[in-house]
N, C-alpha and C positions, 0 to 999 in steps of 0.2 A: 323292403326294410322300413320301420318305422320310422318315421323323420320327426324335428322339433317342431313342435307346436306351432303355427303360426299365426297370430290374433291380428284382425286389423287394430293399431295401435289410437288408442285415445288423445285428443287432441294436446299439447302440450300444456295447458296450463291443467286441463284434469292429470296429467301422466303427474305433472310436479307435486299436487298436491297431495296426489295418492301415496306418492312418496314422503312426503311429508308427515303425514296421518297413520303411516305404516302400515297401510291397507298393500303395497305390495306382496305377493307370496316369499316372506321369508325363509330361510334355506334352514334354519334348524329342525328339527327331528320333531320336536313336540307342537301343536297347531298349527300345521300345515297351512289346510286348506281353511280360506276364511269363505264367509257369507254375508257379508253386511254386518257391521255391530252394530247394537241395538242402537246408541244415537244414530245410524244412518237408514234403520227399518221406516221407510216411509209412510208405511201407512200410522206411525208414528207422530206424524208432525204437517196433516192436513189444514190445519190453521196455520201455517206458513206462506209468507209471498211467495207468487207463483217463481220468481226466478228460482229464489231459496229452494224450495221445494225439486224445482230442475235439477240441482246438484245434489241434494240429498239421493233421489233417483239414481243416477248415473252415478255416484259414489257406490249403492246398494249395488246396482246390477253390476258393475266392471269387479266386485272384487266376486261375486257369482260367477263371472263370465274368465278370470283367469285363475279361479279351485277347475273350472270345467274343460277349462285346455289341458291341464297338467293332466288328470283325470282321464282325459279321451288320450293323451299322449301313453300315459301308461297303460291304458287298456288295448291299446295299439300293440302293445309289445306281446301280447299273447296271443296276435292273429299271424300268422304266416303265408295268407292267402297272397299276399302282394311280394313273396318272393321266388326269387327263380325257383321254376322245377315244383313247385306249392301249386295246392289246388285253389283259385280264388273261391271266395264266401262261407268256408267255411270255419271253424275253430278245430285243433288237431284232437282227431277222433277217428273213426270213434270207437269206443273201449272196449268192443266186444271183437274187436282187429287189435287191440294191444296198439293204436297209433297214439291215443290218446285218450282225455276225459270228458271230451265231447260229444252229442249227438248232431246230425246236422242239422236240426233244427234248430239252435241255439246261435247258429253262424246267420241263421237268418232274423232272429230277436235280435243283436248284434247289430247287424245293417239295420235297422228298423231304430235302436240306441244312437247310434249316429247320423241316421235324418232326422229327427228329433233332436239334437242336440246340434247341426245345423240350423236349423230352423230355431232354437231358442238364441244363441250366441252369437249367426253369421258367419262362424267362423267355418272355411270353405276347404281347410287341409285334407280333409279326409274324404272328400264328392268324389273325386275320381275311384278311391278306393270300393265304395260302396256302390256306385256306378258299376262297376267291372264284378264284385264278387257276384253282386243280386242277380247281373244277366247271364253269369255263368253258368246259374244252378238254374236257370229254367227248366231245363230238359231239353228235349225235340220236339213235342209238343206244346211247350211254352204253357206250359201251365204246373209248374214248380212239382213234378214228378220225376223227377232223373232217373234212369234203370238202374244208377248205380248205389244205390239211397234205397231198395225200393227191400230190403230187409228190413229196414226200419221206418218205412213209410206209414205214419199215421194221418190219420185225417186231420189231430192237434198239428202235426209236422209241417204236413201243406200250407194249413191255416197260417201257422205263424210266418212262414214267408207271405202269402197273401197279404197279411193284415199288415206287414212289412211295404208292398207294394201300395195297397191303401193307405199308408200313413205319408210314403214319397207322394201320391197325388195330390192328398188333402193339403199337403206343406208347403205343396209345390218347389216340390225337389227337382232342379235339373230334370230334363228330359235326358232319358236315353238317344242315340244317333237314330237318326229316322230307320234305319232298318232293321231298327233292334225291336224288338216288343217294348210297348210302354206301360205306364206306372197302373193305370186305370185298369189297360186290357188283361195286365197280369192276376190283377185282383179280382177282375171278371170269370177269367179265367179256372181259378181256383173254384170259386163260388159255382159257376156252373158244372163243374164235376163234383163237386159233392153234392149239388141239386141232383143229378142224374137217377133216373129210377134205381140203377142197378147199386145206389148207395142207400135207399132206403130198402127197407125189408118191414116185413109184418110184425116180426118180434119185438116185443115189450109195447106194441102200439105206433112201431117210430122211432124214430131216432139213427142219428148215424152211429155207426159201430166205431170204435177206438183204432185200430187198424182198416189198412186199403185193400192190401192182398188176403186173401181167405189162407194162407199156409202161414199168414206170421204171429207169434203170440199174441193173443189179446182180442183176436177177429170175434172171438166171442163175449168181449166187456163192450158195453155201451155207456161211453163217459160223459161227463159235463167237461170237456174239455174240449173234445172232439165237437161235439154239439156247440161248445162257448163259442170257438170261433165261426164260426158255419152262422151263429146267429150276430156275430159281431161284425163280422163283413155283411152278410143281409143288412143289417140296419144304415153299415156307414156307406151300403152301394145305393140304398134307397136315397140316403141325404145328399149325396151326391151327384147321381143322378136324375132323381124326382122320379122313377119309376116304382109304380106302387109293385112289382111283381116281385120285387127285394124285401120290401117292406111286409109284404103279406108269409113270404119265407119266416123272417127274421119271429112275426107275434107267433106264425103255429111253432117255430123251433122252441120260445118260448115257453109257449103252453106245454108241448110236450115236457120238457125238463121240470113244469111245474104237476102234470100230471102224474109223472113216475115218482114224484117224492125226492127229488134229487134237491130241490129245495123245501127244505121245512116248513110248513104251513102255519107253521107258529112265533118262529124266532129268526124264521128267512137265513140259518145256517147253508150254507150251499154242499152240498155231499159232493163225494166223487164218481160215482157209478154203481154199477152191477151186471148181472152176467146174463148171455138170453136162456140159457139154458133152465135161469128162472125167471124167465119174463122179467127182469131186472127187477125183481123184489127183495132177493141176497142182500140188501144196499149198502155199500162201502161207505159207512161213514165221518172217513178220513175229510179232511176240511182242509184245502189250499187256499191261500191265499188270492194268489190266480185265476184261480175259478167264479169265485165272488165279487173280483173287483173285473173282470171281463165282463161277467154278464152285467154287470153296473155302469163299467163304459157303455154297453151298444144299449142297455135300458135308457141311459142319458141319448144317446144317438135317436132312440125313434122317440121319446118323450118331444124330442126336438121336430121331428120331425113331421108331430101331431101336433105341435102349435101345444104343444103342454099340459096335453090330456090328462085326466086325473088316475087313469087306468098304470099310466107310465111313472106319472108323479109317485105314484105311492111307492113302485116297484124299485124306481132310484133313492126314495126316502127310506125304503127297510132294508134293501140290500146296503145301503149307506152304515145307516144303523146297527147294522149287525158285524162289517168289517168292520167296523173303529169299535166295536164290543169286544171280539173277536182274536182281532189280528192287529190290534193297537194299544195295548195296554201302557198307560203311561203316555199317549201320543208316540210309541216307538216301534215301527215297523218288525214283526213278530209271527214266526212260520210257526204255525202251534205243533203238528204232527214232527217235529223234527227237532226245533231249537233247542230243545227242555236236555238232551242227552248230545251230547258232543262227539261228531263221527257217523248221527245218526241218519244227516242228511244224504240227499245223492245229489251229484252235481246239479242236475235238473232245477232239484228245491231250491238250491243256493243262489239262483238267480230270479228267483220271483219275487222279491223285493224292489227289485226295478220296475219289472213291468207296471207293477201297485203301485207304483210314483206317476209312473207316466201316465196309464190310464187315469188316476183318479185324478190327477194336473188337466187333462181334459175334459173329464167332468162338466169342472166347473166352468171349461167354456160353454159348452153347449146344454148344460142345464144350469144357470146361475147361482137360484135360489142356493144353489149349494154348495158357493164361493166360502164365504165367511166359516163353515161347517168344515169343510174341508183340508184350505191352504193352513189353517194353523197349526193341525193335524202334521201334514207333509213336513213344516217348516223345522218343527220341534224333532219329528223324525231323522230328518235331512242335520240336524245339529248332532245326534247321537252319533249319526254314521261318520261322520266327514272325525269325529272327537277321535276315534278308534284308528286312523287311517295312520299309524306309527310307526310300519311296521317295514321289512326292508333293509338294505342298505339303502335306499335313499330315504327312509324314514316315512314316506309317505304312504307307503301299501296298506290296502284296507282288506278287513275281514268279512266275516258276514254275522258278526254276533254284537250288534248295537246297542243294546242294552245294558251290556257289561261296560262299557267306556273303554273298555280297551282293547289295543289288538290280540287277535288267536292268530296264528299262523294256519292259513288254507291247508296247509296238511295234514292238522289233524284231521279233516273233514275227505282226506284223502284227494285231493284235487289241484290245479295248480292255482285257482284264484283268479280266473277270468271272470265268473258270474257276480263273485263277491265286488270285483271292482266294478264291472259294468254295473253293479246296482245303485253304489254311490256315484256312479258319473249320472244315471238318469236318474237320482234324487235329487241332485245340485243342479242338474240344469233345468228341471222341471220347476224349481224354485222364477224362474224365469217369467212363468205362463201366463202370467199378469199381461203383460204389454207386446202379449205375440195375439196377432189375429185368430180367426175362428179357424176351424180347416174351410178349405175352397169345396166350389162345388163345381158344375158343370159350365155355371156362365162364368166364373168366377177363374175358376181354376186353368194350367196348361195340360193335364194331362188328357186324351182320346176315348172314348170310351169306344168298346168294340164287342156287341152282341154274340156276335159269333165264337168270340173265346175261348177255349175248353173243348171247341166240336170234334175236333181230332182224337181227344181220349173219350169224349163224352159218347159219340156216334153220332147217330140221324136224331134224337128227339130231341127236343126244343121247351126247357123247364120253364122257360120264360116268357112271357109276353113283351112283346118291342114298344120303346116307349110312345104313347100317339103325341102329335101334334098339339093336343087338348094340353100334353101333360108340360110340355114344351111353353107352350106359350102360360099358362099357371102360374109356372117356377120361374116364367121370365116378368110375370106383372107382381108376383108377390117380390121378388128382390128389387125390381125396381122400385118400388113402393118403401121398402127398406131402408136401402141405400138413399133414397131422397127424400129423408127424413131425418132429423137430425135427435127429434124425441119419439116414443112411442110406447108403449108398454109392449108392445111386438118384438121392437127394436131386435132385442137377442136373438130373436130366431132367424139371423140373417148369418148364410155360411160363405164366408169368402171375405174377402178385403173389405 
């Protein structure tokens, strides 16, 4: 069952004044959730004495930090993993079982929402929960294939729990109990079965296909979705690691999706796929949001992890440039293939306005230059959404159509509203990402890495090269060099505390 909220509480004379200021979450029906008012946007008021400046701060972020409790507390309430007789980690689904309007892969964005939203706030109510769902769905093979999933097992499906387990590492989420699989090995994991030969094929030149099993729909689409994450864990396994056999993944997956025309050559639009039966030239030129701002996280992840090459620079500069063309109009979070007609999304779509928070909140840690471009983007978005959230008998339930200012009930869209909510929980606390460190790495970080990973479904061949000594000792003179520096124009490129 879901339980109340639990924030560590603020020191007593910030609690008094926040009350004073009426920055608490007040209980009426119309603006709920607040975000800092504009006198408390700090970056507002950099000409202030440092104390000053301290309270302004912690005024900004506490009234961030209890819209994100209430938020995670509601979005709690449409998970049922954590009750008796429930199956943990997933959301009730999925729909082609008439259980629900979930896929399971959405149970794993989900947990991935909530370490994230840990790691911006502290606040720890919900560890155990996300602890127990994520290691439930590993499988047998601990590498996020379950037999009972395996009708809808895509290689996007995998992914997003991987990139789940890669975000617990980088955040440094709780370890799992030592006998469990960990945060690192699971992300390895993933990654090396969809390295495995028997996931590539010749058609289209490459690329992994949209489904795992050759009988289920789609085994013959080859998507950027499929390929996004495949290339978004290579990058953020490389930064973490230091092994260039991730890295070297991540540019050819790249290039392939730039060779097939899945991104436009001209306007950096991101496409969805095509089919091999036409060497994927059919091109679907439907446009997710998702897609674009994925391959834009893991283009920031190896820019970073070339020290800022210009090859990378560019590709985070147009792929930038074309979501906020795109998929921002008005600075407001905007699904083009769906939003325009009401009813027309599918649950899926309705959640990919989170993820677009959170990857591009990271971004800007790990490629800076494109802090300022960015967060005000997020910030003005994150004000649309949180403006709509009226809906309910507790007045706070939110939609998924932010642009309009007000609430839609999730039903016309035919769904119960878990995607819609979780997108302004990781809007609002992504507002955070200012004063959260970089993700960790391998010196940095507590999660394990472990080569072997995967080998159980993978078989006997070995996609990877083992990291040598050379590359070990590299990544341990370039972070010390880092870390014992207090300026540098490098500076940024250091991943961990």
């Amino acid at each position: 069952m879901a339980t109340t909220p639990a924030l560590k509480s603020p020191s007593r004379w910030l609690t008094a004044l926040l009350a004073t200021t009426s920055c608490l979450l007040p209980g009426a029906r119309a603006t709920v959730y607040k975000l800092g008012t504009k006198g408390t946007d700090p970056t507002q008021h950099m000409s202030r004495e440092s104390d000053e400046l301290m309270l302004i701060v912690l005024l900004f972020a506490a009234e961030i930090k209890e819209s994100a409790a209430t938020l995670a507390y509601d979005l709690m309430l449409y998970y049922k993993g954590n009750q008796s007789g429930e199956i943990p980690g997933i959301l009730p689904g999925p729909p082609t079982e008439h259980k629900g309007d979930y896929y399971w892969w959405e149970g794993g964005a989900m947990m991935g929402t909530y370490v994230d939203y840990w790691f911006l706030t502290g606040d720890e109510s919900y560890n155990k929960v996300v602890t127990e769902g994520m290691i439930h769905q590993v499988g047998p093979n601990e590498d996020y294939m379950p037999p009972n999933h395996t009708a809808s097992l895509g290689n996007d499906d995998q992914g997003f729990w991987g990139m789940s387990a890669m975000l617990a590492a980088e955040n440094k989420f709780p370890n799992p109990p030592e006998d469990q699989p960990q945060w690192l090995a699971l992300a390895q994991a993933v990654f090396h079965t969809q390295a495995a030969p028997e996931r590539h094929d010749n058609t289209c030149n490459g690329g992994l296909r949209w489904q795992v099993p050759p009988m289920n729909a789609g085994y013959n689409y080859k998507n950027t979705i499929a390929n996004g994450c495949f290339f978004d864990l290579g990058a953020r396994l490389a930064a973490y690691t230091f092994n260039q056999s991730y890295a070297d993944w991540a540019d050819k997956t790249f290039q392939w999706l730039w060779d097939v025309g899945y991104i436009d050559h001209k306007d950096w639009r991101v496409y969805d796929g095509g089919h091999v039966e036409h060497n994927c030239t059919d091109i679907n030129k439907a446009q997710f949001s998702y897609n674009a701002a994925l391959l834009l996280h893991g283009s920031a992840f190896m820019y970073n992890y070339t020290n800022g090459s210009e090859i990378w620079k560019t590709r985070v500069d147009k792929l930038w440039e074309g979501m906020h063309r795109d998929f921002f109009e008005d600075d407001i979070a905007y699904e083009i293939p769906c939003e325009g007609r009401k009813g027309a999304c599918t649950a899926d779509m309705l959640s990919f306005k989170g993820y677009v928070h959170r990857w591009l909140s990271v971004v800007t840690k790990v490629a800076p230059h494109t802090r300022d471009k960015i967060l005000p983007v997020l910030r003005t978005s994150t004000e649309a959404a949180v403006k709509q959230c009226t809906g309910g008998d507790t007045g706070r339930r939110c939609g998924f159509y932010w642009r309009e200012g007000v609430y839609v009930d999730p039903a016309v869209d035919k769904t119960s509203g878990a995607g819609e909510q979780m997108n302004v929980l990781a809007a609002v606390s992504s507002l955070l990402i200012d004063d959260a460190p970089p993700p960790a790495n391998n010196l940095t970080g507590l999660s394990k890495p472990n080569y072997d990973a995967g080998s159980k479904s993978r078989g006997p061949s070995e996609p990877l090269a083992p990291i040598t000594n050379g590359d070990r000792a590299g990544a341990a003179i370039l972070t010390i060099l880092i870390l014992g520096s207090a300026v540098g124009s490098w500076a940024w490129m250091s991943f961990g505390d």
